[in-house]
C-alpha positions as CSV (number, residue, x, y, z in Angstrom):
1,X,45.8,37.5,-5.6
2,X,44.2,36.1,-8.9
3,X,46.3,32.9,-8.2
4,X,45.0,32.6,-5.0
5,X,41.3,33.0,-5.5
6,X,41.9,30.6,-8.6
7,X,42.9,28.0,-6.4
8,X,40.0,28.4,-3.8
9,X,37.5,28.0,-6.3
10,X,39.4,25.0,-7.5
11,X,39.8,23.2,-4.2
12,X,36.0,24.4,-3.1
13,X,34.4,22.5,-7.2
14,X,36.5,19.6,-6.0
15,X,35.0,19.6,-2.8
16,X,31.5,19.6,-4.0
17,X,32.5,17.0,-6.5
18,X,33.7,14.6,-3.5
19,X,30.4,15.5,-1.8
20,X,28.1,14.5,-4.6
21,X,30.0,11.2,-5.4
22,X,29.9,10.3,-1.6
23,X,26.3,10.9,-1.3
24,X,25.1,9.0,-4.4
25,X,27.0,6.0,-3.2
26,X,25.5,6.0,-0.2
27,X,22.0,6.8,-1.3
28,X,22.6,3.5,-3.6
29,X,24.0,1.4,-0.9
30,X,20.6,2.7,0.6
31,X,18.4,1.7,-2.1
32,X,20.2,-1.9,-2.4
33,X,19.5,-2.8,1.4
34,X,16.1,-1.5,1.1
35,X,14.3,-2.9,-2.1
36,X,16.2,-5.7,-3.2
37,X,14.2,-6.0,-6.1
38,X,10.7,-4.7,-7.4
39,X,8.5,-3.6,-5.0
40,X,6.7,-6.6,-2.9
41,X,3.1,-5.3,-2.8
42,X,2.0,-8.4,-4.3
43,X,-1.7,-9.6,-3.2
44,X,-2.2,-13.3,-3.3
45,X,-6.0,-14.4,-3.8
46,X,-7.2,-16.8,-1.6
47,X,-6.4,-20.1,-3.1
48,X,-4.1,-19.0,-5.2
49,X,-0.5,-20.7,-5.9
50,X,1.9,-19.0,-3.3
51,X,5.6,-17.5,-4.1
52,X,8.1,-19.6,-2.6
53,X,11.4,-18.8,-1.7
54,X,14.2,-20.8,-3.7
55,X,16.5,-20.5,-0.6
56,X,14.1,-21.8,2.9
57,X,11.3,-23.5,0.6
58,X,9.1,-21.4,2.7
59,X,5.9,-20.3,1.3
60,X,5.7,-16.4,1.5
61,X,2.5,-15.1,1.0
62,X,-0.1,-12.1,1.4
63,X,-3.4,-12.6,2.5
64,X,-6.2,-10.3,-0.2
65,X,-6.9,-7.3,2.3
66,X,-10.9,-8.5,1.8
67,X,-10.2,-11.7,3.7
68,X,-8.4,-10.5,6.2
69,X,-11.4,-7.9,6.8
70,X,-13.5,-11.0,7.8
71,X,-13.7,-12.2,11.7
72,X,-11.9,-15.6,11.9
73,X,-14.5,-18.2,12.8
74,X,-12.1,-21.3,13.5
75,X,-8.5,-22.6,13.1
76,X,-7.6,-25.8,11.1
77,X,-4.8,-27.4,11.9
78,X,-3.2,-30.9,9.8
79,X,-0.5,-32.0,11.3
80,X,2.4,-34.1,10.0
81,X,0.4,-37.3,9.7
82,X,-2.5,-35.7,8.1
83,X,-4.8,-35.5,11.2
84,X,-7.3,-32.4,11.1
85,X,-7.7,-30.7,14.3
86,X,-10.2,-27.4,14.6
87,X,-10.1,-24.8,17.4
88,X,-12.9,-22.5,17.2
89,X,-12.2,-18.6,18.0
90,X,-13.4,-17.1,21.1
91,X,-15.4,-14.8,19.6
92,X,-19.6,-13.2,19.3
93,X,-20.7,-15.3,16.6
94,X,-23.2,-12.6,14.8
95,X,-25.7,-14.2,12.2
96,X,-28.4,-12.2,10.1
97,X,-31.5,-14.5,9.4
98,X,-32.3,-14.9,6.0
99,X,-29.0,-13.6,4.9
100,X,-25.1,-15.0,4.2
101,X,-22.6,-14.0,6.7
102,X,-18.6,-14.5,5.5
103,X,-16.2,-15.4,7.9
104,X,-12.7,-16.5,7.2
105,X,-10.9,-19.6,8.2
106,X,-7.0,-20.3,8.6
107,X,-5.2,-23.6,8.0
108,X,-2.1,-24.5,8.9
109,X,-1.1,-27.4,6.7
110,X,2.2,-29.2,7.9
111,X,1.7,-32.4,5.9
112,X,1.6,-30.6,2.8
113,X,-1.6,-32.4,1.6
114,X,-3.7,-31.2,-1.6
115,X,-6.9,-33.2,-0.9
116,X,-10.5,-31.2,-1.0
117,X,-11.2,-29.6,2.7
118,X,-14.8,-30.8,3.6
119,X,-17.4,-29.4,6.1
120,X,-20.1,-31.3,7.9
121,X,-22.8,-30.8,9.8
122,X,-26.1,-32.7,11.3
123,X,-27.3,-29.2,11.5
124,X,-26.9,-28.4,8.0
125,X,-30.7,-28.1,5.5
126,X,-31.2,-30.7,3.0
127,X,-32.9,-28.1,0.7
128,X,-33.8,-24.6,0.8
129,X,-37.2,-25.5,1.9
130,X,-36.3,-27.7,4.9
131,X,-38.2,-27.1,7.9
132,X,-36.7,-29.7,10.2
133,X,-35.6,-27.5,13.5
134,X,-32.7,-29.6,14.0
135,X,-31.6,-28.3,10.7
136,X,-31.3,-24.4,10.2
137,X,-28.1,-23.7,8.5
138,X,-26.2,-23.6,5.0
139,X,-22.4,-22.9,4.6
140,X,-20.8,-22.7,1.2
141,X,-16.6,-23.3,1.2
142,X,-14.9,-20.6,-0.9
143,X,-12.9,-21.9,-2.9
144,X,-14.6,-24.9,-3.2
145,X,-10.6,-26.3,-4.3
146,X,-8.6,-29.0,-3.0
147,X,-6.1,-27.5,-0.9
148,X,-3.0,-26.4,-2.5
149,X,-0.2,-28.1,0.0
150,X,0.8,-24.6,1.2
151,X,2.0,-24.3,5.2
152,X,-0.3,-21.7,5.7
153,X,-3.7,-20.8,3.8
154,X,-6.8,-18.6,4.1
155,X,-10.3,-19.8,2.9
156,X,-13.7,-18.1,3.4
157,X,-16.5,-19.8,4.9
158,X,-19.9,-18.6,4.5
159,X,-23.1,-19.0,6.8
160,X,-26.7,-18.8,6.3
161,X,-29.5,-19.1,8.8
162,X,-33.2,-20.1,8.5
163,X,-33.5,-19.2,12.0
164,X,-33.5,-16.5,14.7
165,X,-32.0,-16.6,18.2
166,X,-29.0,-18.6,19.6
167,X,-28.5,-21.8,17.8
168,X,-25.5,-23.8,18.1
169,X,-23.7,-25.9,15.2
170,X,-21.2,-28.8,15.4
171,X,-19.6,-28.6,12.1
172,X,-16.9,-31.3,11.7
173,X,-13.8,-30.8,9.4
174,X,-11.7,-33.8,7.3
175,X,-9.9,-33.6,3.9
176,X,-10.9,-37.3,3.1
177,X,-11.3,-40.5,5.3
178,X,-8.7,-40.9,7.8
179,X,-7.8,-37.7,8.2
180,X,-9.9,-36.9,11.7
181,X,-7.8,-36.2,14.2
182,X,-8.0,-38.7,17.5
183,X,-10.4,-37.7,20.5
184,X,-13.0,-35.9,17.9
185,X,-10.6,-33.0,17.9
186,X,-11.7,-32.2,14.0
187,X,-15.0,-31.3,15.5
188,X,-15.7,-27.6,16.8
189,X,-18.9,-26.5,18.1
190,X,-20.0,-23.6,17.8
191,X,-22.7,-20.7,18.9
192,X,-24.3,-18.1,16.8
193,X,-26.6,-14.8,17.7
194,X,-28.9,-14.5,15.1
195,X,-30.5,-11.2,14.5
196,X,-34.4,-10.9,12.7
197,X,-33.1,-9.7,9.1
């Protein structure tokens, strides 16, 4: 009887043993599909050099939570012969007066270049005292950086207005001469509701 109750405790602690062994290896196997390596919560800051992956030459990279918080204002497309094309957002445009309003803007950068991204405008004051009505808005380009050649970036544009009411803005985008895209297709125009600050 002694024997017997010997070997059932034997065979049930080898049991167990099997158990454990199975479960660790698959809670590695697990692990390994899962997180391949250390944990990706990486936050890239806008303008910042992106990771690339070795294997697609992709760049793979995470837009800082605060600039994806801001409403997009327009798209930039550059396509493979470096033309700039903008596409503005349908979207309310919302302007305080007196005050700087941040929008984001997204490029999509399939010639690769690294020339600076420049934003004009007839619209745009000559000095902080300008009075001329034709003229009621600032913008300031953040980063003020040449592009980085990345596929896909994120840069933050920021508005100021003189003015109250709905005014309207053609703002044209280039990143140096040449680079306008056919059919005035770099310019977007644009209309704003502007609230009394």
């Amino acid at each position: 009887m002694k024997r017997l109750v010997s070997v059932c405790l034997a065979a049930a602690t080898t049991c167990a043993l099997i158990w454990v062994l199975v479960a660790s290896r698959n809670s590695a196997m697990l692990n390994s599909q899962i997180l391949p390596g250390p944990a990706m919560a990486v936050v890239e800051l806008v303008g910042a050099p992106a990771s690339t992956d070795v294997s697609s030459g992709e760049s793979q990279s995470v837009v800082d939570p605060t600039v994806a918080a801001q409403p997009t204002l327009f798209r930039i497309s550059i396509s493979p012969e470096a033309r700039v094309k903008a596409t503005a957002v349908e979207s309310r445009r919302e302007l305080s007066a007196g005050q700087w309003t941040t929008f984001q803007i997204t490029i999509e950068n399939a010639a690769g270049i690294t020339a600076p991204l420049s934003i004009e405008s007839e619209q745009l004051m000559r000095s902080e005292t300008d009075t001329d009505r034709d003229r009621w808005m600032r913008l300031s380009l953040e980063p003020d950086v040449p592009l980085t050649g990345r596929t896909r970036e994120t840069r933050l544009l920021r508005l100021y207005s003189r003015d109250t009411g709905i005014r309207t803005a053609l703002l044209n985008v280039n990143a140096g001469q040449g680079t306008q895209d056919l059919g005035f297709r770099s310019d977007v125009l644009l209309s704003f509701h502007i609230a009394e600050r």
